[in-house]
C-alpha positions in Angstrom: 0.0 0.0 0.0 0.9 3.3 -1.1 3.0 5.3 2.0 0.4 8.8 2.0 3.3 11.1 3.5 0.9 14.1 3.7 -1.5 12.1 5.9 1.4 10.4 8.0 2.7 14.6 8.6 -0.4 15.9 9.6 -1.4 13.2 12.0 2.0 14.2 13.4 1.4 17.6 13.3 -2.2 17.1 15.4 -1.4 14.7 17.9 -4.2 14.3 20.1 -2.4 14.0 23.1 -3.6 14.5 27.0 -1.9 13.4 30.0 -2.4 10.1 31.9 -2.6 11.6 35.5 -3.1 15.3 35.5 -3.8 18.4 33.9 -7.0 17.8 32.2 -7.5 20.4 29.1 -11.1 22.3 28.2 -12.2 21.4 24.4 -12.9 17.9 25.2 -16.4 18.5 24.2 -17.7 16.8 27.3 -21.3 18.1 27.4 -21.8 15.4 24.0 -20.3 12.8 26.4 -19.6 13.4 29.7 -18.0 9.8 29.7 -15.3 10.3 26.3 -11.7 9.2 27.2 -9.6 10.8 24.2 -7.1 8.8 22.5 -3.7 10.0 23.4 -1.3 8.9 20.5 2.2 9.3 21.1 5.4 9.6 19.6 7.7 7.6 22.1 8.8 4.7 19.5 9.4 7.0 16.8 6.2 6.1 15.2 2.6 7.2 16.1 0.7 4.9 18.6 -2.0 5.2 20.8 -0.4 5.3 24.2 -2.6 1.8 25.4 -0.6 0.0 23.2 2.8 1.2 24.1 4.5 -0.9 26.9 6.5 1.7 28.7 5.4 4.1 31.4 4.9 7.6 29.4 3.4 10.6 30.8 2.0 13.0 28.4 0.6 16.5 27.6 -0.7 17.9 24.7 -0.9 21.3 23.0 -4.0 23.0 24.9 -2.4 21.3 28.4 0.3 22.5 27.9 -0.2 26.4 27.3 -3.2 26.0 30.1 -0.2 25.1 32.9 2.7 27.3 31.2 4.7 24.6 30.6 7.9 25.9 28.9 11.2 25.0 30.7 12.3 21.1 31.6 12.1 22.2 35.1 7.9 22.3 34.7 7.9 18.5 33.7 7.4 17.4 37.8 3.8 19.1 37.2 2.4 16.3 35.4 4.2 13.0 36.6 5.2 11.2 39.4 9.2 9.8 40.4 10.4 12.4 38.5 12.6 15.4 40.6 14.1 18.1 38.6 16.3 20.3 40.7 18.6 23.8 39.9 22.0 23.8 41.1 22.2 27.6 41.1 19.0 29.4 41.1 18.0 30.0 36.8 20.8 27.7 35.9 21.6 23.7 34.9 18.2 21.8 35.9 19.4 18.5 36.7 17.0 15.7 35.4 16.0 12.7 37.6 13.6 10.0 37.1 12.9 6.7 39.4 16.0 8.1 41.3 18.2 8.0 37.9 19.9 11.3 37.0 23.2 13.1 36.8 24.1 15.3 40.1 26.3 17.6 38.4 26.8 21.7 37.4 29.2 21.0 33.9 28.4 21.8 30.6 30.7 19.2 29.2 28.7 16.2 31.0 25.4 14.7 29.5 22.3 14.6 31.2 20.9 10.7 32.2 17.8 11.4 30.9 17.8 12.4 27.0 16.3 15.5 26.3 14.9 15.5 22.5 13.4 18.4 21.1 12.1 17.4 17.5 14.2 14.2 17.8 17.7 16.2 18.3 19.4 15.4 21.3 20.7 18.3 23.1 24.1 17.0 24.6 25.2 19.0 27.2 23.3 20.2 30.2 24.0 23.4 29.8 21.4 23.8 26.8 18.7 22.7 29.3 17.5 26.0 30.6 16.3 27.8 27.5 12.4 27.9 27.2 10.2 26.1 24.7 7.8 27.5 23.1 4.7 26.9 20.6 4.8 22.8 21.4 2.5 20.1 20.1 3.1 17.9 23.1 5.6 16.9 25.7 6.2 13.0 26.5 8.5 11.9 29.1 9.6 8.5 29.0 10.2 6.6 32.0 13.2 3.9 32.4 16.0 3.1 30.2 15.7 3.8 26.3 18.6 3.0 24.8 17.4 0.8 21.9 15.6 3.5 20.1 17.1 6.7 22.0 20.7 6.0 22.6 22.8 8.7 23.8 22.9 8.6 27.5 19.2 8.0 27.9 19.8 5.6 31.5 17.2 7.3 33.2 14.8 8.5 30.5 13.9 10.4 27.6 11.9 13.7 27.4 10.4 14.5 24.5 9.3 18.1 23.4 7.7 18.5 20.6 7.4 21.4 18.5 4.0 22.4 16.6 4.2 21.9 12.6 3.3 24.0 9.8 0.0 22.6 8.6 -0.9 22.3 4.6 -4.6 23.0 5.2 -5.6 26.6 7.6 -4.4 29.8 8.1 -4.5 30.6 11.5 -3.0 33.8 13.6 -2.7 34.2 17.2 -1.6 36.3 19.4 -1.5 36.1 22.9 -0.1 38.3 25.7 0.1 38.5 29.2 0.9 40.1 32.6 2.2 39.0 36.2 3.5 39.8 39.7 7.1 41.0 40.3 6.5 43.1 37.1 6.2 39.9 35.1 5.2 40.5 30.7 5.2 38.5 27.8 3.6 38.6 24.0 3.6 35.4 21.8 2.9 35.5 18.3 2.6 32.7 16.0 0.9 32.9 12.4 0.8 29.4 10.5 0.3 30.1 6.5 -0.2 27.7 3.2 1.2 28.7 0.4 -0.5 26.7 -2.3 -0.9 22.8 -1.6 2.5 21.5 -1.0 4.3 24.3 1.6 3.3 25.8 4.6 5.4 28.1 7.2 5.1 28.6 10.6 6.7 31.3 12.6 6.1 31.7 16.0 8.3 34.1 18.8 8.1 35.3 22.3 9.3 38.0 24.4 9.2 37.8 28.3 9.9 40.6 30.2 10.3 40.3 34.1 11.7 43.7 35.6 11.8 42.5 39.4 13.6 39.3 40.7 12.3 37.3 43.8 15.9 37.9 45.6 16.2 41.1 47.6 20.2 41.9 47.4 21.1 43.8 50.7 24.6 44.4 49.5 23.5 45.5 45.9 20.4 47.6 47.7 17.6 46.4 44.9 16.2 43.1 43.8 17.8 40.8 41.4 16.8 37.5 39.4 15.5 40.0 36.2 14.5 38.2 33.0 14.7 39.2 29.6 14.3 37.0 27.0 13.6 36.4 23.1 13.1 33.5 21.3 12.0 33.0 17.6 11.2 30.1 15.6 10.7 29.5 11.5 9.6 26.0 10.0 8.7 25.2 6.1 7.1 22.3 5.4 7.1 21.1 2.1 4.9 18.1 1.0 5.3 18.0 -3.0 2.2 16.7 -4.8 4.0 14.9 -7.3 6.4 13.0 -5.0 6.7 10.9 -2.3 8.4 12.8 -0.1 8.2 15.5 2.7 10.4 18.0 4.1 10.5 19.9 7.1 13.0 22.7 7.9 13.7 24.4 10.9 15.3 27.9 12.4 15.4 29.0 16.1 17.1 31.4 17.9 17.7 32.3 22.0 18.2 35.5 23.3 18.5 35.8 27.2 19.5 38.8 28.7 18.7 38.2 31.8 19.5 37.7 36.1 20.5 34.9 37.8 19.0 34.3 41.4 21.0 33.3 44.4 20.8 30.7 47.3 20.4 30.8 50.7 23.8 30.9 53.3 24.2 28.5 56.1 27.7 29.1 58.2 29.5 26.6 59.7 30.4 28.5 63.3 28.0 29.7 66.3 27.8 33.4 66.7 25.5 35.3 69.6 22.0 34.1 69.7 22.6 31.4 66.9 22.1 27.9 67.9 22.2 24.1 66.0 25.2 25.2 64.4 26.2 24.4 61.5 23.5 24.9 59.1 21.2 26.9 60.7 20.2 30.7 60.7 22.7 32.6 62.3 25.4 30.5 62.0 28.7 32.1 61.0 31.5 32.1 58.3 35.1 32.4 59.0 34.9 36.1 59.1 31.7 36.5 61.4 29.2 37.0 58.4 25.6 35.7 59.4 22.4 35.8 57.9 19.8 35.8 60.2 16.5 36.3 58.4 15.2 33.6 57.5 14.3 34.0 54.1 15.6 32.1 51.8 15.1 34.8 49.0 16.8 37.9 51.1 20.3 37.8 51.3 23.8 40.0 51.0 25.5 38.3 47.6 28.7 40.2 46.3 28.3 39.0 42.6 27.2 40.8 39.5 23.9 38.4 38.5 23.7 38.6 35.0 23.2 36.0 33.1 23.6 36.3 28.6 22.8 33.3 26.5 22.6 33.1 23.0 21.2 29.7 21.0 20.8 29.4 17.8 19.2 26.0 16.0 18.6 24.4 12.6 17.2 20.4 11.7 16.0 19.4 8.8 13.8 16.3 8.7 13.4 14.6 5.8 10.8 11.4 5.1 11.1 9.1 1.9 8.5 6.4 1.0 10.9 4.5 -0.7 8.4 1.6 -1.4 9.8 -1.3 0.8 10.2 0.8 3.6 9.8 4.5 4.7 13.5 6.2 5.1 13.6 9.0 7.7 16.4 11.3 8.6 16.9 13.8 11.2 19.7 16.3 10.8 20.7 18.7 13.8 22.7 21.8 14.7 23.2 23.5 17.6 25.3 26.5 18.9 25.4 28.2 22.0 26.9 30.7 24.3 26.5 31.8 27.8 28.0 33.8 30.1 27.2 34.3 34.1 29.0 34.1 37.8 28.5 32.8 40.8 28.7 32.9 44.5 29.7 29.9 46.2 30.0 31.3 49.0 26.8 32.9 49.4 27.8 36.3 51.3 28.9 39.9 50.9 32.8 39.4 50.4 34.5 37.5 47.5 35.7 34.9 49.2 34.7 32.0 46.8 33.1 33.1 43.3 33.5 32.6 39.7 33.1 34.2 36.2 31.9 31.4 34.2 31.3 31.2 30.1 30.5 28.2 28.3 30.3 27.6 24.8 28.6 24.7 22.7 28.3 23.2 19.0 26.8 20.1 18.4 26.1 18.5 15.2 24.1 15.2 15.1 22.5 12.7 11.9 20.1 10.1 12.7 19.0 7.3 9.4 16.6 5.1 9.7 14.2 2.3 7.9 11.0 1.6 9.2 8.2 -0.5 7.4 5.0 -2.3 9.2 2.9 -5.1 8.1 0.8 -8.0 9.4 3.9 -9.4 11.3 6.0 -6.6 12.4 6.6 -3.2 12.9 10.7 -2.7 12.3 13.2 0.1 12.7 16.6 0.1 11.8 19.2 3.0 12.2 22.5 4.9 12.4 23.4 7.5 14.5 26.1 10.3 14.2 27.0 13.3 16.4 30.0 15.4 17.6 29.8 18.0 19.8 32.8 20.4 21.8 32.2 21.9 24.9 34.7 24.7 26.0 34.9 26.1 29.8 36.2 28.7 31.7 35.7 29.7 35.3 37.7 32.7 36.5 38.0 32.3 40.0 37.2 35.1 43.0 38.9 33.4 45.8 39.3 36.1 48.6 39.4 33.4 51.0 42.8 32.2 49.9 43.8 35.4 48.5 44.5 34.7 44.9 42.6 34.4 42.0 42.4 31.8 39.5 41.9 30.2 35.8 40.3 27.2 35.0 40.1 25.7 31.2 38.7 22.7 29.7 38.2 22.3 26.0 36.3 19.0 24.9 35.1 17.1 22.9 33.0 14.2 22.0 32.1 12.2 19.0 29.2 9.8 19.3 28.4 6.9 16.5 25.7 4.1 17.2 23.8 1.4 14.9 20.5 0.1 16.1 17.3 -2.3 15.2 14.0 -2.3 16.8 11.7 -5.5 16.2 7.9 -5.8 17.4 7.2 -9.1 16.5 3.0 -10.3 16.3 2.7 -13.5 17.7 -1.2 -13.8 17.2 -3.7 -11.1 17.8 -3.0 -10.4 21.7 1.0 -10.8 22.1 3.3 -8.7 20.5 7.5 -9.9 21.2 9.4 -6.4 21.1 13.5 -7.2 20.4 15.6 -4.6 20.6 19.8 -3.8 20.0 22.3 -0.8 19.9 25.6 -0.4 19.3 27.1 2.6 20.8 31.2 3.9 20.5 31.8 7.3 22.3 35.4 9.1 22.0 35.9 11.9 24.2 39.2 13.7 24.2 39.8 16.8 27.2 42.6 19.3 27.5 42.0 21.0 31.1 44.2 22.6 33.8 43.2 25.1 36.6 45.9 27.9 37.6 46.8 29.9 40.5 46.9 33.3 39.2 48.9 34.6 42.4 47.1 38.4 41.7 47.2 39.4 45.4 49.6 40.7 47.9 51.3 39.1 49.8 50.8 36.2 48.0 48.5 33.1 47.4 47.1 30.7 50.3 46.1 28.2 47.6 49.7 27.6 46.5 51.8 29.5 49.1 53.4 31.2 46.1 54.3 35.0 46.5 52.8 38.0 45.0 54.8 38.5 41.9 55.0 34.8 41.2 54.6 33.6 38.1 50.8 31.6 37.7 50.8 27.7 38.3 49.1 25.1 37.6 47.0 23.6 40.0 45.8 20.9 38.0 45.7 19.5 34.3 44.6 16.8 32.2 45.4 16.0 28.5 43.4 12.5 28.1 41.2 10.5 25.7 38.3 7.9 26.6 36.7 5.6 24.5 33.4 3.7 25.0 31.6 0.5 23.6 28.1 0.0 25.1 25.5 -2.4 23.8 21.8 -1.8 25.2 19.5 -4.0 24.4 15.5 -4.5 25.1 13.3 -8.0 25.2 9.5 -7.5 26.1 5.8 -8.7 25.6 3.1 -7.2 25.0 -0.2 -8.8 25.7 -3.5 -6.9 24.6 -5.9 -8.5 26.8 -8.9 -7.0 24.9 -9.6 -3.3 23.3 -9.1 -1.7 26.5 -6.5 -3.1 28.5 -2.5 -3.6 28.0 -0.2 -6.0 30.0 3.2 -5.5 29.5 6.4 -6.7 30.5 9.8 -5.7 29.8 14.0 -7.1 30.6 16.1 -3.4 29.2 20.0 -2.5 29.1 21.2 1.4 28.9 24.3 2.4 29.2 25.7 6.1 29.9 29.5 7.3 28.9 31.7 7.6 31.1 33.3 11.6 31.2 35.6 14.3 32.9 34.9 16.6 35.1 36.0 20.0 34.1 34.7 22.3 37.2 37.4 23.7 39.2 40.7 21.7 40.8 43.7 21.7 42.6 45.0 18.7 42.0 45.4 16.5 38.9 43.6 13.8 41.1 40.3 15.4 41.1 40.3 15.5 37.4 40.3 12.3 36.4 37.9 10.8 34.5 34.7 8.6 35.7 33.5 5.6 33.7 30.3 4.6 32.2 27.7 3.2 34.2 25.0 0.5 33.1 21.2 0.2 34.3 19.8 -3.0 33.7 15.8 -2.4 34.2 12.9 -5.0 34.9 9.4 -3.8 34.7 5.8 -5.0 34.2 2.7 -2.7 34.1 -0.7 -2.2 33.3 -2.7 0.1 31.1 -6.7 -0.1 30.8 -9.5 1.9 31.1 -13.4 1.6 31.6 -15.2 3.9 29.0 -18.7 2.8 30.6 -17.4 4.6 33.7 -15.1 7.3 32.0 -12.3 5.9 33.6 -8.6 5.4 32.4 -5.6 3.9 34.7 -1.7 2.9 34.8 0.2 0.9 37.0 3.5 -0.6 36.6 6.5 -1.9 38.9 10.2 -1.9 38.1 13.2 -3.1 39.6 17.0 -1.9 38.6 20.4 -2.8 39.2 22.2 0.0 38.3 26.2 -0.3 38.2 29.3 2.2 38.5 26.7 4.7 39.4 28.1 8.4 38.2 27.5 10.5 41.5 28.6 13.8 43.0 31.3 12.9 45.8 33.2 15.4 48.5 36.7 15.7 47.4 38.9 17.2 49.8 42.1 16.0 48.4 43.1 19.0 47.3 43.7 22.7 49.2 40.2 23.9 47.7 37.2 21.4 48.0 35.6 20.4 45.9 32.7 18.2 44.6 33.2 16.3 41.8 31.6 13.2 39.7 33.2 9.7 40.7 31.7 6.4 40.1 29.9 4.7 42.7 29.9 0.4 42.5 26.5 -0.1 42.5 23.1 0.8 43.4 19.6 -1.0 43.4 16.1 0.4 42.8 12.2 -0.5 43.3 9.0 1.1 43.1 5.8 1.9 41.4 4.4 4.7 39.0 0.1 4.6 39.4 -2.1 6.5 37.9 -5.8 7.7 36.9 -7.9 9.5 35.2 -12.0 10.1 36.2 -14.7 11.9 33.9 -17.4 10.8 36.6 -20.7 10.6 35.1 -22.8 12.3 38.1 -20.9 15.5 37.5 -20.7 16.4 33.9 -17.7 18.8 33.0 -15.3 17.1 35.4 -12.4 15.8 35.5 -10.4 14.2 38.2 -6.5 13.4 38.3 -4.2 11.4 40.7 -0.5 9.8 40.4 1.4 8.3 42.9 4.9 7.2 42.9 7.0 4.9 45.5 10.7 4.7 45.6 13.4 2.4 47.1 17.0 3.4 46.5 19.6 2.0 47.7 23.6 2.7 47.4 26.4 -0.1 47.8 29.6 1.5 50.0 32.2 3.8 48.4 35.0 5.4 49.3 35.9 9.2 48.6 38.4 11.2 50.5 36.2 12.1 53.5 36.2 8.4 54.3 34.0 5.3 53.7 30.5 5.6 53.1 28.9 2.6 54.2 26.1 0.7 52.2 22.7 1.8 52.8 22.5 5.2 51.2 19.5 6.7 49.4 20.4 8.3 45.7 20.0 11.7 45.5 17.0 13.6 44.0 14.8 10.2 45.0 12.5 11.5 47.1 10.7 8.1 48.4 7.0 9.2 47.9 5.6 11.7 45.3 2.2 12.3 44.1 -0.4 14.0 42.3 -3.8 15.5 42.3 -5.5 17.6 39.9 -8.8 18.7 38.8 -10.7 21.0 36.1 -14.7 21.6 35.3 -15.6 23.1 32.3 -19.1 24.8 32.1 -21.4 26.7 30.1 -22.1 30.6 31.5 -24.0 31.4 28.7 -24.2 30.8 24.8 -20.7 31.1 23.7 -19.1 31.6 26.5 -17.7 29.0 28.0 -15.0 28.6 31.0 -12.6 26.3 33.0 -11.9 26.2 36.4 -8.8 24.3 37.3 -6.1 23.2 39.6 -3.4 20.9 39.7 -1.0 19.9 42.6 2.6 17.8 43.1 3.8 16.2 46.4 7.4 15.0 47.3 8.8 13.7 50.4 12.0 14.4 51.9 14.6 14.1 49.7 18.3 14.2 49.8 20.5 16.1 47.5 24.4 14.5 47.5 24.8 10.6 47.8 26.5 11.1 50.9 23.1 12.0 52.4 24.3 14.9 54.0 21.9 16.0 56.7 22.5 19.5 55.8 21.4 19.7 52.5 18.0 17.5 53.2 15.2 18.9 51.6 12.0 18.5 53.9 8.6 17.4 52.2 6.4 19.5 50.6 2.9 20.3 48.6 2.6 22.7 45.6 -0.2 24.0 44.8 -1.3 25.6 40.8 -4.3 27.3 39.8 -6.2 28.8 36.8 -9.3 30.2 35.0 -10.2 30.7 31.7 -13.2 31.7 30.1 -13.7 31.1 26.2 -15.7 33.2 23.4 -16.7 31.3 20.4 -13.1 29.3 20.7 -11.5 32.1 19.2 -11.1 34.3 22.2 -9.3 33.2 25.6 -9.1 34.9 29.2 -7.0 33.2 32.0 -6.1 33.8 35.2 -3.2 32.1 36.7 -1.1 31.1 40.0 1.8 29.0 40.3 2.9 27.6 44.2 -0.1 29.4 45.5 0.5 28.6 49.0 3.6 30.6 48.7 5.9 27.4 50.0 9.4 27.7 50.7 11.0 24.6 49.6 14.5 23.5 48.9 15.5 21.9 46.0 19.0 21.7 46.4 22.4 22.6 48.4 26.2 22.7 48.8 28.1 21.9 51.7 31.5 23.8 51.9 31.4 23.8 55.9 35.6 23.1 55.6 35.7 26.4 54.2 33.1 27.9 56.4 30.2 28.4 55.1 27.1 26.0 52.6 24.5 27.1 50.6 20.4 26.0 49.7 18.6 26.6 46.4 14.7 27.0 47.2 12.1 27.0 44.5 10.5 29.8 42.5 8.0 31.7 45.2 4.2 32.2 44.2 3.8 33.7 41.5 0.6 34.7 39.3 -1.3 36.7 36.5 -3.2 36.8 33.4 -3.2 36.6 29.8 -5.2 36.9 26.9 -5.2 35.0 23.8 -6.7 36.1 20.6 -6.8 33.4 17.2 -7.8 34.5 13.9 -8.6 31.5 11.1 
């Protein structure tokens, strides 16, 4: 049969798509029938599929849900699913991904994240490029366990898929929407879609957000900081011709941040009058008596300049043959970026440890693949190509040793992989899904830190004289090569139209790395090696239209080995944390879900998610000593949930509006794997609101809230106590507005 490539586009470009566990979205049409459970069809195997036939745990929003909750960083993923913990380590900078307890605790841009992040199938490689904002998407999946089959690329913990809306063949459509918030808080989106004849449409779409008062009052800079100013533009063709069997899509985006960092909370490691439960607590002291004693977490006295500059530019083409025997797909990506910020480590009004960081980024990557489906089996096969080069620099503030330093690290990474995906039909209710990659990573590093020696009378660091000539600290001139096979071997059983049982046995692999943060000694930059997750899991997926219910469950069990995990490293004359690789760890729990429509109340729409966690590290030794076996990964909090709700109603003809609110739960939750009391994070409940009223679905006014309870909450932390003084990131306060939203067809 003839491969329609137009059809196969558009059903891309449409995706019906609503989440599993939350967020329900208005448009449903629920006053025909209150009881309709939508179809959600997914991306997730590269292919479109109704999510109740996929055997993975996927949560999912779609287009509507997703401009409805203001989902538009990686950070806002935790608002619709469960075992998943995304933290900052500085406040506006490097979200660190991690799902069922699986992630990668570091601040680098030269490492990989453990969960793939995707956008429009390219990978971005570094985590660096994981705080720019996404806008105009069709739908967000995130993929839960190991995915290296299909996804490669240091995909351990997960994949995240974001993708973008398409250009379609068949409407013009304008719309504009702008809005308004607390701490002086604007933003205007524009996106226009427009056929030009039947075989090309284009779609542009940008944003500008404006935010002209931080959360963080700055005592020592007398005004608030944490600013925003940002820009970011996007241009896609897609051209379908009639006389052909072919389609190609072509891409442009560009980031433009201009914009504050905010800063963490200080903790000091000595007692000083009326302080008490020292260290950690308020009113505990550094090494030169400085205290905060407010208890606010977003008041402080920080001594660095916060701004923060990024600049991204991107360009994929995607091109899909029918090439008769099978349909040939290719992905090409490009990325380059630039940033530029500094920070204070040590949290308080006098340089004592700070650094003026830039990072820069280009990454190139090809993906290939056949795919063909018939009675028997649906079959992919592929090749994958990318390079990337990552180059640091962090110029060092150190007051506290009296000197100044240099740190360098130029790197780069080339990435080659081969892989074939199998789902085999057995008979009409079991499917046998085979899966094999072939990965080979090279990385090659050239990295030294320096004392500078800048400051009378000379350097503590070193104990080099002022007028010394710089030294190096630390260097490393080093290559690393990695061969990795992941594999997958599961079954599928479709019970009956309604209800999936599936089981899975999956293999993922992540490369092993260097750390290129700060050092001062060769020691601490050595490299770490790759670590393997093997992953058992069985789940559920049915649903009960007569009762407009839909619900998930599924169980999984890892053994994860040479774990990559932030360690203390003290072997030096600065500490330091650093990645090292931990022997092993093991994993449990469950991901559960539902969905109501309840037929008593029509317009409703109920939500809940819970997840369980059991983590558990094997001993390790760093150079504060042996840590015993017994300790809980970090960012895995044991316990999080999820409720949400929404009720569309009539108010009269016309009009039309949605009341809604969604909330996430997670339980205490350490942040290092030495489970460092310290930098605990205590439980906590967020709470996110919104209504919208409709006109004749061409009109849109919403009111908004985010963390409405105003909650302080900690999301991560750094424990320098040796040098006298820690830090804790807390989470955005409450924040809230409006917006308007005006389409034209």
């Amino acid at each position: 049969m003839k491969f329609d490539t137009r059809h196969a586009k558009n059903r891309l470009s449409a995706l019906v798509t609503c989440a599993a566990v939350v967020l329900p979205a208005h448009g449903a049409d629920p006053h025909n029938d209150p009881l309709a459970l939508e179809e959600i069809i997914v991306t997730a195997q590269k292919r479109a599929q109704s999510l109740s036939d996929v055997g993975i745990s996927i949560s999912v929003v779609n287009e509507a849900q997703i401009r409805d909750a203001r989902i538009g960083k990686v950070t806002d993923i935790v608002q619709f699913t469960v075992n998943a913990s995304i933290k900052e380590n500085f406040p506006g900078l490097m979200p660190v991904i991690t799902i069922r307890g699986v992630g990668l605790n570091d601040f680098n841009a030269s490492n990989n994240p453990a969960a793939g992040v995707y956008v429009d199938e390219v990978s971005l490689s570094s985590l660096a490029l994981m705080s720019s904002e996404f806008i105009d998407l069709a739908s967000v999946e995130v993929l839960k366990g190991p995915q290296g089959t299909l996804y490669g690329r240091n995909s351990t913990a997960g994949a995240l898929n974001f993708n973008t809306a398409k250009p379609n063949l068949e409407a013009y459509e304008l719309r504009v929407q702008g809005g308004a918030g607390n701490y002086g808080a604007a933003e205007l989106e524009t996106m226009l879609n427009a056929p030009v004849g039947e075989d090309l449409a284009f779609r542009l779409v940008a944003k500008h957000t404006d935010q002209d008062e931080g959360y963080w009052e700055n005592r020592a800079l007398d005004r608030d900081v944490g600013r925003r100013n940002e820009w970011v533009a996007r241009a896609q063709a897609l051209w379908e011709p009639v006389e052909g069997n072919s389609s190609f899509l072509f891409k442009l985006e560009g980031h433009r941040g201009r914009s504050e960092l905010g800063s963490p909370e200080f903790f000091g490691a000595l007692p000083s009058p009326g302080s008490n439960n020292c260290p950690g607590s308020a009113g505990c002291a550094n090494f030169f008596g400085y205290t905060d004693t407010d208890n606010d977490p977003f008041k402080g006295d920080w001594s660095t300049d916060p701004s923060y500059e990024q600049n991204q530019a991107l360009a994929s083409i995607r091109i899909d043959t029918d090439l008769g025997f099978a349909d040939l797909t290719s992905v090409t990506g490009y990325i380059d970026f630039d940033r530029h910020y500094a920070t204070d480590v040590d949290a308080s009004p006098l340089a004592l440890v700070e650094f003026i960081n830039s990072d820069e980024v280009q990454q190139f990557s090809e993906e290939l693949r056949l795919s063909s489906s018939n009675d028997f089996n649906d079959w992919q096969a592929g090749l994958f190509y990318a390079v990337d080069e990552v180059y640091t620099k962090y110029e060092g503030q150190l007051g506290l040793f009296n000197t100044t330093t240099l740190s360098l690290a130029d790197q780069k990474a080339t990435s080659t992989a081969a892989f074939v995906n199998v789902d085999w039909a057995l008979n009409e209710t079991l499917t046998l899904i085979t899966g094999i990659r072939y990965t080979k990573e090279k990385k090659s590093i050239d990295a030294s830190s320096q004392d500078l020696v800048s400051i009378a009378p000379g350097s503590a660091l070193s104990g080099l004289p002022f007028g010394a000539p710089p030294i190096v600290l630390a260097s490393v001139n080093d290559k690393i090569a990695d061969d990795s096979l992941s594999w997958k071997l599961g079954i599928n059983a479709k019970l009956n139209d309604t209800t999936l049982l599936y089981g899975s046995a999956t293999q993922s692999t992540k490369s092993g790395g260097f750390f290129t943060g700060v050092a001062s000694t060769s020691s601490q930059l050595q490299p770490y090696d790759k670590e393997t997750l093997l992953s058992y899991e069985f789940g559920l997926k049915s649903q009960a239209p007569s009762l407009g219910i839909r619900y998930e469950l599924s169980t999984f069990y890892y053994e994860y080995d040479d774990v990559q995990t932030f360690i203390r490293d003290v072997s030096g004359d600065l500490p330091i944390q650093r990645l090292s690789n931990v022997e092993g760890a093991t994993i449990y729990g469950l991901d559960a879900s539902i969905h109501i429509r309840p037929a008593l109340i029509d317009g409703l729409s109920v939500g809940a998610g819970l997840g369980l966690l059991r983590t558990e590290l094997s001993s390790f030794q760093s150079s504060a000593g042996l840590t015993p076996k017994g300790n809980i990964l970090p960012d895995a909090p044991e316990i999080s949930a999820q409720l949400s709700a929404s009720y569309d109603f009539d108010i009269v003809d016309n009009i039309s509006a949605t009341l809604a609110f969604d909330s996430q739960y997670q339980s205490n939750t350490f942040r290092d794997a030495v489970n460092d009391p310290l930098l605990e994070s205590d439980s906590y409940w967020l709470i996110n609101g919104r209504l919208s009223i409709y006109f004749d679905d061409d009109l849109e006014l919403s009111a908004w809230g985010k963390n409405l309870i105003d909650k302080h909450y900690a999301t991560q932390g750094l424990n320098q106590l040796v040098l006298g003084n820690g830090y804790r990131v807390y989470g955005p306060p409450r924040t809230f507005g409006f917006s308007a939203t005006k389409t034209f067809r």
